[in-house]
C-alpha positions as CSV (number, residue, x, y, z in Angstrom):
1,X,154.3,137.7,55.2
2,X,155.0,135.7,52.1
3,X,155.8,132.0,52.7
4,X,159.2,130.4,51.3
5,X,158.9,128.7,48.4
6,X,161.9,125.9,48.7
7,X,162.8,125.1,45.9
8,X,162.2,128.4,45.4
9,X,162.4,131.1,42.4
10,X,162.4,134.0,45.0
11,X,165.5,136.2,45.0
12,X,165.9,136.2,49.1
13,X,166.5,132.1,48.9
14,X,170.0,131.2,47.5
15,X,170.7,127.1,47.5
16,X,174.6,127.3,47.9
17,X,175.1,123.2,46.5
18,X,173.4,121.9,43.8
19,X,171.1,118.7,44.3
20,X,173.4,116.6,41.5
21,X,176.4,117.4,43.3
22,X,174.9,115.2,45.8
23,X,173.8,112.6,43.7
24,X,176.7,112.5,42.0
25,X,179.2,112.6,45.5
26,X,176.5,109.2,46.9
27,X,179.1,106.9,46.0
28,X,181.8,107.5,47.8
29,X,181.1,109.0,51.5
30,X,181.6,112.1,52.8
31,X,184.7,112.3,55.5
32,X,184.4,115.0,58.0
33,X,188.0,115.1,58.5
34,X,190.7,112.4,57.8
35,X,192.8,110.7,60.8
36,X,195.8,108.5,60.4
37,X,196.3,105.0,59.8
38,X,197.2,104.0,63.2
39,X,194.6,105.6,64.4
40,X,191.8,104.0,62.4
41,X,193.1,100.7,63.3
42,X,193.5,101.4,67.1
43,X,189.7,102.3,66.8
44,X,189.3,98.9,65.3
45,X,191.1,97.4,68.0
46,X,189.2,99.0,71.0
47,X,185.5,98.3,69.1
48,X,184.3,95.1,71.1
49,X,181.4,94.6,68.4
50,X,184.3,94.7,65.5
51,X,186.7,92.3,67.5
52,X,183.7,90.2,68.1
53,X,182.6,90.4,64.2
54,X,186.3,89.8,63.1
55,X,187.0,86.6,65.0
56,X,183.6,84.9,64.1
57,X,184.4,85.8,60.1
58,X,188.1,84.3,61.1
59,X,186.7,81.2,62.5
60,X,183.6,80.9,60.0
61,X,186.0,81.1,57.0
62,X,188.4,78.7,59.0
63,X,186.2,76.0,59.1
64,X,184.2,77.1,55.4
65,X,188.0,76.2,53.6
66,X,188.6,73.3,55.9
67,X,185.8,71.5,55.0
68,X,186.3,71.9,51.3
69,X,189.4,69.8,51.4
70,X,188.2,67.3,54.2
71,X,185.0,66.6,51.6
72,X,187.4,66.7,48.6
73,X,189.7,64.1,50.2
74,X,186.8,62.0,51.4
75,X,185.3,62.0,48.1
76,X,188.3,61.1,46.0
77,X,188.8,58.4,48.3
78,X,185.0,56.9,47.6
79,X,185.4,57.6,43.8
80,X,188.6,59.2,42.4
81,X,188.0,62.6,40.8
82,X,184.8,62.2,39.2
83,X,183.8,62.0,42.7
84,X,185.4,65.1,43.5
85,X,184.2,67.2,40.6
86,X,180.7,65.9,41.6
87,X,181.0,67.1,45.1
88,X,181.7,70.3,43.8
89,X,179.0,70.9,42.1
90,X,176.8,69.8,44.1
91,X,178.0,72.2,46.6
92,X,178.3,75.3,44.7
93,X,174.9,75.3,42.5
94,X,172.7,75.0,45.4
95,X,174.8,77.7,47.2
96,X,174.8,80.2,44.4
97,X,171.0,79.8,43.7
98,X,170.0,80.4,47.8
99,X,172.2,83.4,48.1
100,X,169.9,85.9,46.5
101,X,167.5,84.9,48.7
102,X,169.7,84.0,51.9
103,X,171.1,87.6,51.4
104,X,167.5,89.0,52.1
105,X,167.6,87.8,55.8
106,X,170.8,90.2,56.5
107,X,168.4,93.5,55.5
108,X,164.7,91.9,57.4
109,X,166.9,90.9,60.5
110,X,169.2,91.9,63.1
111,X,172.5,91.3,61.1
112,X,174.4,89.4,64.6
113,X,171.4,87.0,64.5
114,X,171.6,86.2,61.2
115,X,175.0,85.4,61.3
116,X,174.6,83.4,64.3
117,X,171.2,80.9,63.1
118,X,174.2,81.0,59.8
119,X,176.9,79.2,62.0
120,X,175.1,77.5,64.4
121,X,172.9,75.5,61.6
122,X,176.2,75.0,59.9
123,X,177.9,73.6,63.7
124,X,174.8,71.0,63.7
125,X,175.5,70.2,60.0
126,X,179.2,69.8,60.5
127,X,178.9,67.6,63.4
128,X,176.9,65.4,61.8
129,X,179.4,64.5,59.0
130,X,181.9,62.6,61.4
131,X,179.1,60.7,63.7
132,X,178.0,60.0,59.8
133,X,181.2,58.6,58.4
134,X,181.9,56.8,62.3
135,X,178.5,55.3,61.9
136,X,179.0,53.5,58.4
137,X,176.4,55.6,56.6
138,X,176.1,55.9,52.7
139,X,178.6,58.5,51.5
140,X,175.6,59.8,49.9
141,X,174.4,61.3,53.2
142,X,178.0,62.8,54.1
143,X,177.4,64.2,50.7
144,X,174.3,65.7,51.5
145,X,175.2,67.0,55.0
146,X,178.1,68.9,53.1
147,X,176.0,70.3,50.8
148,X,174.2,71.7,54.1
149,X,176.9,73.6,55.4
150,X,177.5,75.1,52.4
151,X,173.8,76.3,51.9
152,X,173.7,77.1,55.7
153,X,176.8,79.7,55.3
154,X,175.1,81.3,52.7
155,X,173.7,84.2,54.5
156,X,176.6,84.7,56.8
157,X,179.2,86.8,54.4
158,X,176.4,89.3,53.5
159,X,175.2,90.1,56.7
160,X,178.8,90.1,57.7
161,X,179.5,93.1,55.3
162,X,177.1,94.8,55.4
163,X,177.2,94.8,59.4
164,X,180.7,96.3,59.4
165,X,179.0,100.1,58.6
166,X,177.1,100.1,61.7
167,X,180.3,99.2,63.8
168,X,182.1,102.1,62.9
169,X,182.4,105.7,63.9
170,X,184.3,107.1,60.6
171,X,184.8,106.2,57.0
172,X,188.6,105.7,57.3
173,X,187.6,102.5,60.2
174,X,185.6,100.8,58.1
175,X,188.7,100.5,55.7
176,X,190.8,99.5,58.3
177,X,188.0,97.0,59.0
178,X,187.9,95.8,55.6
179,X,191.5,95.2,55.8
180,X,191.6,93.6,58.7
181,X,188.5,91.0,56.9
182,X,190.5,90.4,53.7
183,X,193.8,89.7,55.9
184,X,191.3,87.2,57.9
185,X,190.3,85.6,54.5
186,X,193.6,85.1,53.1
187,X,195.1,84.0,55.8
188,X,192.7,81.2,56.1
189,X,193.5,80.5,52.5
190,X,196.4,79.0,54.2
191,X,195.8,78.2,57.6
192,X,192.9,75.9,56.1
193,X,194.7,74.0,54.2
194,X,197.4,73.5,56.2
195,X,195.9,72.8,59.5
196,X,193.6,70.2,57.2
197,X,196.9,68.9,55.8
198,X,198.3,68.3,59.0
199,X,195.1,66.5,60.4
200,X,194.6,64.5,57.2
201,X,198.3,63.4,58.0
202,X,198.4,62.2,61.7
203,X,194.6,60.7,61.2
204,X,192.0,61.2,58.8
205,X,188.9,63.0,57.1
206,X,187.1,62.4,60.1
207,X,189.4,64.5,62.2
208,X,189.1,67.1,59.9
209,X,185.2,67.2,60.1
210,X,185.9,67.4,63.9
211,X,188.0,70.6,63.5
212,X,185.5,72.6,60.8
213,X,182.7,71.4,63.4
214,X,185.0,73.1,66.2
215,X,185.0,76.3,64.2
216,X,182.0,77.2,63.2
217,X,181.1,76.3,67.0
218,X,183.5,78.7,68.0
219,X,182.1,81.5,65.7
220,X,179.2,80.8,66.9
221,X,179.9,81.0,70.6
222,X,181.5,84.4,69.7
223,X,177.9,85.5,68.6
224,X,176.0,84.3,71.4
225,X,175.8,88.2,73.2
226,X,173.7,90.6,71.7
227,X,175.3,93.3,69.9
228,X,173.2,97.0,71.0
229,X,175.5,99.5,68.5
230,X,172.9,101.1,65.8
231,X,171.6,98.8,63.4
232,X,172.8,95.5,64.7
233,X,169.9,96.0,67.2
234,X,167.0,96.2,64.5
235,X,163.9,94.1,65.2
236,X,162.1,92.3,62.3
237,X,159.0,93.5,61.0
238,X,160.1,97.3,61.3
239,X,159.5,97.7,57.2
240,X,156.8,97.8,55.1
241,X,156.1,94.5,53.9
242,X,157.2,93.2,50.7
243,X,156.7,90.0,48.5
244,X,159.5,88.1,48.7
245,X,160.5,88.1,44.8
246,X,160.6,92.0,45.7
247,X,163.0,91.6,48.5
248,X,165.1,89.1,46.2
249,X,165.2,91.9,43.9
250,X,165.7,94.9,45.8
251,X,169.6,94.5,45.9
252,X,169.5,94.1,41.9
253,X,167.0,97.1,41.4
254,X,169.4,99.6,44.0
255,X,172.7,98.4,41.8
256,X,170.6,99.1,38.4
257,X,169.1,102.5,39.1
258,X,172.7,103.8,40.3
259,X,175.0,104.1,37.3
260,X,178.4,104.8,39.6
261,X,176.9,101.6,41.5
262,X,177.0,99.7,38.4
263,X,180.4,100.7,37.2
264,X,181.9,99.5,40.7
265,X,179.8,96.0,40.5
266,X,180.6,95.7,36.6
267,X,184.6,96.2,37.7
268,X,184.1,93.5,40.4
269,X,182.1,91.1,38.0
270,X,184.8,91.3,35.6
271,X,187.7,90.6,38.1
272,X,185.6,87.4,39.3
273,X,185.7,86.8,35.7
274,X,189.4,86.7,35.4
275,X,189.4,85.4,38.7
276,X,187.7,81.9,37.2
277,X,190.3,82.6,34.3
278,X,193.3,82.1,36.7
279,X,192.2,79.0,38.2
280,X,192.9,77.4,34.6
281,X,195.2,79.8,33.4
282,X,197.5,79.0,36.4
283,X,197.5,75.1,35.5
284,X,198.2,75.7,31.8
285,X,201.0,78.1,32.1
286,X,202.6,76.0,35.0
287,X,202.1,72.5,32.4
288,X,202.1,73.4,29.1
289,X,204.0,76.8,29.0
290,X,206.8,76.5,31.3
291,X,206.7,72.6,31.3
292,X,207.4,73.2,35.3
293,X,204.9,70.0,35.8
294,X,202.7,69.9,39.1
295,X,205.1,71.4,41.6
296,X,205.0,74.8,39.1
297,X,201.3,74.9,39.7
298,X,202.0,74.8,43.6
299,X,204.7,77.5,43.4
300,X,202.3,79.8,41.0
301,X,199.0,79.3,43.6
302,X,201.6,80.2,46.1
303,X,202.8,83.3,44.7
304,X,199.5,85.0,44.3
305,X,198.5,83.9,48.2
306,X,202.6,85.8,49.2
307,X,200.7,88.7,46.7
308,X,197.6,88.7,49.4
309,X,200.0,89.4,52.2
310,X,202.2,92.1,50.1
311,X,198.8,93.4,48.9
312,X,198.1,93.6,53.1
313,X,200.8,95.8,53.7
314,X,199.4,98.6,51.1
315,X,195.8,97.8,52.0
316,X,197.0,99.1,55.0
317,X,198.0,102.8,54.0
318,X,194.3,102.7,52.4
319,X,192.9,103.4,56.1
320,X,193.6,106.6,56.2
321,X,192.5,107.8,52.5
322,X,190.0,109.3,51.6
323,X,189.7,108.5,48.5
324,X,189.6,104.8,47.2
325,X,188.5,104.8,43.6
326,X,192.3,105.4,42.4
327,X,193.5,101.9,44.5
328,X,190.5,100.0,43.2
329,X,191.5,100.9,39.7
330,X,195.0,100.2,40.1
331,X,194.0,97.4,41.5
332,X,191.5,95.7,38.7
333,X,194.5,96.9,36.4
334,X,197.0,94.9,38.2
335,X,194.5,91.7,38.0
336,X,195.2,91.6,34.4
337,X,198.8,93.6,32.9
338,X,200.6,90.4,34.5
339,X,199.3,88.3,32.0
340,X,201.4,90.6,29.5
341,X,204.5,90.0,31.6
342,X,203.7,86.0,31.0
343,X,203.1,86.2,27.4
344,X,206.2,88.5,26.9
345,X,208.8,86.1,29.0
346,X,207.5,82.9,29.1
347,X,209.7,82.1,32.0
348,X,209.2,81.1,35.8
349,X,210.7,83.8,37.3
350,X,208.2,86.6,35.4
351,X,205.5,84.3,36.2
352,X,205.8,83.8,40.0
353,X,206.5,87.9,39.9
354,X,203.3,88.3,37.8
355,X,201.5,86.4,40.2
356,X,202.6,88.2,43.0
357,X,201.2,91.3,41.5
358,X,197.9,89.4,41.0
359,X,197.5,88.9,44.9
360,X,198.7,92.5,45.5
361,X,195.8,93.4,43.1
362,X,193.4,91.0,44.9
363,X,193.6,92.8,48.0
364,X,193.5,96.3,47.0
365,X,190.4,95.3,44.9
366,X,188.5,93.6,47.8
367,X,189.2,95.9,50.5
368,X,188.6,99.6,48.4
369,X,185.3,97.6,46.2
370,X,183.9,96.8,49.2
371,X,184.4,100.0,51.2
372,X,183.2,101.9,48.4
373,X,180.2,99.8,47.8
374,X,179.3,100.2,51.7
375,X,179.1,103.6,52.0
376,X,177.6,104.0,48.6
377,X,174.9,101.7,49.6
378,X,171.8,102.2,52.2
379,X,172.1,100.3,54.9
380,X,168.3,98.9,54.7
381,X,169.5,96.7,51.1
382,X,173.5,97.1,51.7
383,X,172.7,92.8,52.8
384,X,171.1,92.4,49.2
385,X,173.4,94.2,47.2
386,X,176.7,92.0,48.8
387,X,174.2,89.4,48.3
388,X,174.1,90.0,44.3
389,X,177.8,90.6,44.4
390,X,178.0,86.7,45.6
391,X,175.5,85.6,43.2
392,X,178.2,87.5,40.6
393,X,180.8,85.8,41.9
394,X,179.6,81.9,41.3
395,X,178.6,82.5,38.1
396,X,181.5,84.9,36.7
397,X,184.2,82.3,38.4
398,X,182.3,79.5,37.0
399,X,181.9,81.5,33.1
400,X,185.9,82.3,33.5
401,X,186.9,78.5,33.7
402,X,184.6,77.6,31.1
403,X,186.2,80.4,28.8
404,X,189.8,79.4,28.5
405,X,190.4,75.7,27.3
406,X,188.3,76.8,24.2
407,X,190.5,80.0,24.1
408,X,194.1,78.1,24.5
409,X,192.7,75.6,22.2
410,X,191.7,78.2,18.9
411,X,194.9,81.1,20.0
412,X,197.1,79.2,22.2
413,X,198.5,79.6,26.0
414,X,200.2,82.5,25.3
415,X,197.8,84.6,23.2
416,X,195.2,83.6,25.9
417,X,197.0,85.5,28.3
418,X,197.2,88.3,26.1
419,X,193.3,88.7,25.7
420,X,193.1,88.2,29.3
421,X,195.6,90.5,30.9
422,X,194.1,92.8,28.4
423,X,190.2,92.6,29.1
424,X,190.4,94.3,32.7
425,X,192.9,96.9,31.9
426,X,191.0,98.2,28.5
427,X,187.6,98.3,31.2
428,X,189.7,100.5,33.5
429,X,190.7,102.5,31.3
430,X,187.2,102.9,30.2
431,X,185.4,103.4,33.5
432,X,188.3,105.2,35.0
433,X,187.6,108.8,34.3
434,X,183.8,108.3,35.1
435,X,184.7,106.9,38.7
436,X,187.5,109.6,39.5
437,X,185.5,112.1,39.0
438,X,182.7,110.9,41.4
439,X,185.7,111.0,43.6
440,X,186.6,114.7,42.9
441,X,182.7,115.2,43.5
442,X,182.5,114.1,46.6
443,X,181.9,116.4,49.4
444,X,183.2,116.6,52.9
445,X,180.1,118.0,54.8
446,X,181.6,118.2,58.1
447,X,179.4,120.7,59.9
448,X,176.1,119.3,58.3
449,X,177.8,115.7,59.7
450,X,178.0,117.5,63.0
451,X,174.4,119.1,63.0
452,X,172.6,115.6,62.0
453,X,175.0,114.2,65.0
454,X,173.5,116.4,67.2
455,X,169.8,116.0,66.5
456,X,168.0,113.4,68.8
457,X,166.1,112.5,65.3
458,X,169.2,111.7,63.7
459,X,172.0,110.8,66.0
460,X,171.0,106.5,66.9
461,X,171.9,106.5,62.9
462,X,175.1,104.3,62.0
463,X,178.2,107.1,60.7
464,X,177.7,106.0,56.9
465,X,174.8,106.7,57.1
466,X,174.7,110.2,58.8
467,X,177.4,110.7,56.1
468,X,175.5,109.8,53.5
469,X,172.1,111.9,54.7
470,X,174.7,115.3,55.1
471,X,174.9,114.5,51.5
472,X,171.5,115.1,50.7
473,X,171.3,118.0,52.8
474,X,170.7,121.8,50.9
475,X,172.2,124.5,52.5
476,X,169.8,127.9,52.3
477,X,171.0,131.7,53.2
478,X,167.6,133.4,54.0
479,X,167.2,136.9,55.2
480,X,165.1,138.2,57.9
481,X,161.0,138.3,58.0
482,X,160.5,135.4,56.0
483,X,158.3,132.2,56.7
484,X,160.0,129.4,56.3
485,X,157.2,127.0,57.2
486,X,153.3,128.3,57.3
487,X,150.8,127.3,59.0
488,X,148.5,125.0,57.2
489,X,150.5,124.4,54.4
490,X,151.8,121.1,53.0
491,X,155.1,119.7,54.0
492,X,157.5,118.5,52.0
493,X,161.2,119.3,53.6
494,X,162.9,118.9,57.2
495,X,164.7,122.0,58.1
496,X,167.8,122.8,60.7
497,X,168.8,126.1,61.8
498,X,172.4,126.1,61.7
499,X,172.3,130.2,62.5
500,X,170.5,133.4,63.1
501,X,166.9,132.7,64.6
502,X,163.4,132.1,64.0
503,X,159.9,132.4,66.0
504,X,157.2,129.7,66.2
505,X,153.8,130.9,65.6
506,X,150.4,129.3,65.9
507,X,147.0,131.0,65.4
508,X,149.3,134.3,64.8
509,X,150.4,134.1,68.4
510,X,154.4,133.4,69.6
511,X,154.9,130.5,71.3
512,X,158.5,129.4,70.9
513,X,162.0,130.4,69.5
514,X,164.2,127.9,67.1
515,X,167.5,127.9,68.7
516,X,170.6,127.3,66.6
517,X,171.1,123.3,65.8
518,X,167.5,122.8,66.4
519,X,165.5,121.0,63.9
520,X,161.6,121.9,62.7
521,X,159.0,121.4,60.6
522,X,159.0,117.3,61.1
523,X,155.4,116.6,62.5
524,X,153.9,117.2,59.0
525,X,156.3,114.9,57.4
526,X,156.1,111.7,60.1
527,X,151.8,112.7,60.6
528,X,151.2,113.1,57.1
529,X,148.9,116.8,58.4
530,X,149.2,120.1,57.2
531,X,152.0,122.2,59.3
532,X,150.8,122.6,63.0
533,X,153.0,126.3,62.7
534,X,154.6,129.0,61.2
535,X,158.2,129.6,61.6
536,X,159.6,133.4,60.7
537,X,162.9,134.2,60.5
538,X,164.2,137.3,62.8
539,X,167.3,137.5,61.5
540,X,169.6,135.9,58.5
541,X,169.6,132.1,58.6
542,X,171.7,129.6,57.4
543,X,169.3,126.8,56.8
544,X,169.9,123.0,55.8
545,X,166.7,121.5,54.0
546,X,166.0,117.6,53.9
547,X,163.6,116.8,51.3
548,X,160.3,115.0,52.8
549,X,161.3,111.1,50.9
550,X,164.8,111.2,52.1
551,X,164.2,112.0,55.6
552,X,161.2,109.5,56.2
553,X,163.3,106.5,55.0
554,X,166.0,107.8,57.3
555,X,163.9,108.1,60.5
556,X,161.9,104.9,59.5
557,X,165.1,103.2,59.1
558,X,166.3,102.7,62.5
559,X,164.2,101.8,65.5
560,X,165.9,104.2,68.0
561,X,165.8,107.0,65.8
562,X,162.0,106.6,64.9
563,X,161.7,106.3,68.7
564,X,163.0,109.6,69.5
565,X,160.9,111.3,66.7
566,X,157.8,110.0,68.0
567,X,158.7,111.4,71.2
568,X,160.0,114.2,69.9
569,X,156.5,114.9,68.3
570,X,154.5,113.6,71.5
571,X,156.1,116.6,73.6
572,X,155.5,119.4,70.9
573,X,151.8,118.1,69.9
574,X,151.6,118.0,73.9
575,X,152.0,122.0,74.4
576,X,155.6,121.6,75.7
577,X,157.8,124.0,75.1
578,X,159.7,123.1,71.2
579,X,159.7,124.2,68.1
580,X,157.5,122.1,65.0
């Protein structure tokens, strides 16, 4: 009997999806079936490990804003705002250079772990600061310790994201979940301040310190019991070793060789871009172009944070989509047409409505960017690639200030906010068709979903990334009498039998039967030997192939899964009854 050839230029095999469909669909995750709103956030609510995750981001990024003003205040008050401006950058720099690297301990590491060493070095650090200033200590050191905290929180925010995946059991919760996080962040945008307002009022800096010190113990506290859902469980040392200038890298490397990966990341760079823009913009406009003085620039900053909680509402209504690429457009668009409104009527009534629009924008960008970029991204460098979208951040912020005063000062306030509330619309515009049709592309694989699910191989995996494996998946019609596998041969594919039936054979004798939802043909792929069988089809079989690369980094992936293989192969290799 002739062997099949996969892929194969024999008549009797017909591949019914094409393997760039697949690739082209990676970005954006498969959904094997939508649900409702309410019901992806009720699935939110009942996940322990997501109320868990949620509350230490809400008390990490409590304390992470507090302490900004508490330093700022103490600084100004030891030098004025050179002082400030110092403390600044003394903060940021080191924290933009360690995140690359800080990001790399979210992908070698169990995630909760990471986050937890993240928040309790940063409790020590924060409690330090007030014993510090109580103790009469140079302001140098209270410098330094804040410069600490901020280092110390660097590898919390990747981990953090990228953990959210493995938490979930559907695309459309991780949404919610994202929703829930960005609520959580701008929210403490203003619960910071204000609670640090408040303190700063009745008694002092050092209360303040006291409070961020209280928060990132509390997030800490929150982290203290193991986590056991999927990857959160991960052990160190379970990949291949790699130099550390590759791990750096890794994150860098998996957004470069994915050109839907780099549109997304090159939309998000250029909002941080405007977003560093706005800081000054705000200022100018407020001063110089509605002459509103300094209590314009407080009604403008307050405007874009009501935007965040508008934006919230329609976030919302995202949970139960399944497709996000149209939101994150509208929303990079709405990041920059308000500018227009500005420039057109210079007025503050336009300007507090364009910067409401700019918060709705902010959230629809953060919560559909992110979801996208999770279940685009494999889990093993998802840490990394959050990690070079933070990296992104600091310096597209930091080249957006720098920007404007020269641009106000050669084309003035108002043609400023021209070229700005044109540059992200024209880049939408641009990118636009190129993302909605990955969107169209995508594929909702729901039975191959269902087989992986089923498979002890396969089913410890998180459900982005069973989503994302159904996407790699080849479904085969072959007829009767043919061998699938041969004995001997080479492997280079995983196969399922999602119907008809097959036979084992070994030496030319039957010894087994592939029932349907069974998978085969593994022990040459994990061993690295020559197939240990030959499977024949009786009848016509649908087939699902898993080419050999895509399958091993699956399986290697997750500790549990890689366990259940090796058993798996232990009781075939053993003469139990099984298939290959």
């Amino acid at each position: 009997m002739e062997p099949l050839i996969i892929p194969a230029e024999k008549p009797c095999v017909k591949p019914t999806r094409r393997a760039s469909d697949a690739r082209r669909g990676e970005i954006v995750a498969a959904v094997a079936g939508e649900i409702g709103t309410r019901a992806a956030f009720a699935a939110n609510i009942r996940n322990p490990g997501l109320r868990r995750v949620q509350l230490a981001w809400a008390a990490s990024h409590l304390g992470q804003v507090s302490i900004a003003v508490a330093v700022a205040v103490y600084a100004y008050n030891v030098g004025g705002a050179s002082a400030v401006s110092l403390v600044y950058v003394l903060r940021l720099v080191p924290a933009a250079i360690a995140t690359p690297f800080a990001a790399v301990l979210g992908d070698r590491f169990s995630r909760p772990r990471v986050m937890l060493c993240s928040n309790a070095s940063r409790f020590a650090l924060a409690t330090a600061i007030p014993v510090a200033i109580l103790g009469g200590v140079s302001h140098w050191i209270v410098y330094l310790l804040s410069v600490g905290v901020a280092v110390a929180g660097t590898p919390f925010r990747p981990a953090q994201v990228a953990m959210l995946p493995s938490l979930v059991d559907r695309p459309e919760e991780l949404t919610a979940a994202n929703v829930v996080s960005s609520t959580i962040e701008g929210l403490g945008f203003f619960a910071g301040p204000a609670l640090a307002g408040v303190l700063l009022a009745v008694s002092g800096t050092t209360a303040v310190f006291v409070f961020v010190a209280v928060a990132f113990g509390l997030s800490t506290v929150v982290l203290v019991r193991p986590f056991t859902s999927g990857q959160v469980d991960r052990e160190p040392g379970e990949e291949e070793p790699e130099s550390l200038g590759t791990a750096v890298l890794a994150g860098a490397r998996t957004i470069g060789r994915n050109a839907d990966l780099r549109v997304i990341v090159g939309l998000f760079t250029a909002q941080m871009l405007v977003a560093g823009a706005l800081a000054v913009l705000l200022v100018v406009t407020a001063i110089e172009l509605l002459h509103t003085g300094n209590a314009g620039v407080g009604w403008l900053d307050a405007a874009v944070g009501v935007g965040g909680v508008l934006g919230t509402v329609g976030a919302v209504r995202m949970a139960g989509r399944r497709r996000l690429t149209p939101p994150f457009l509208v929303g990079i668009v709405l990041w920059g047409a308000p500018f227009l409104l500005i420039a057109a009527w210079p007025n503050l009534g336009s300007a507090i409505l364009a910067f409401v629009v700019i918060g709705v924008g902010n959230i629809l960008v953060d919560v559909a960017g992110y979801t996208l970029l999770q279940r685009a991204v494999d889990d093993t460098v998802l840490a990394r690639v959050f990690g070079v979208v933070e990296t992104l951040y600091y310096a597209s912020v930091a080249a957006g200030a720098l920007v404007i005063p020269p641009l106000v000062d050669a084309v003035g306030t108002q043609w400023a906010l021209v070229v700005t509330g044109l540059f992200l619309p024209v880049l939408a515009l641009a990118s636009g068709p190129r993302l909605l049709a990955v969107d169209k592309a995508a594929v909702a694989p729901a039975r191959a979903v269902a087989l992986l699910r089923d498979l002890p191989l396969f089913a410890p995996l998180p459900a982005l990334s069973l989503e994302r494996l159904a996407l790699n998946l080849h479904r085969l019609e072959v007829p009767a009498g043919v061998e699938v596998i041969t004995q001997g041969a080479g492997g280079d594919r995983y196969y399922i039998l999602a119907s008809g039936g097959a036979d084992v054979i070994i030496d030319g004798e039957l010894v087994n039967r592939v029932a349907v939802g069974e998978g085969f043909g593994e022990i040459a792929l994990l061993r690295d030997v020559p197939r240990t069988a030959t499977v024949r089809t009786t009848e016509p079989c649908e087939l699902f192939a898993l080419d050999r690369e895509t399958f091993l980094d699956a399986v290697s992936s997750n500790r549990r899964s890689f366990a259940a293989a090796d058993e798996t192969i232990s009781r075939r290799l053993g003469g139990l009854p099984g298939t290959v």
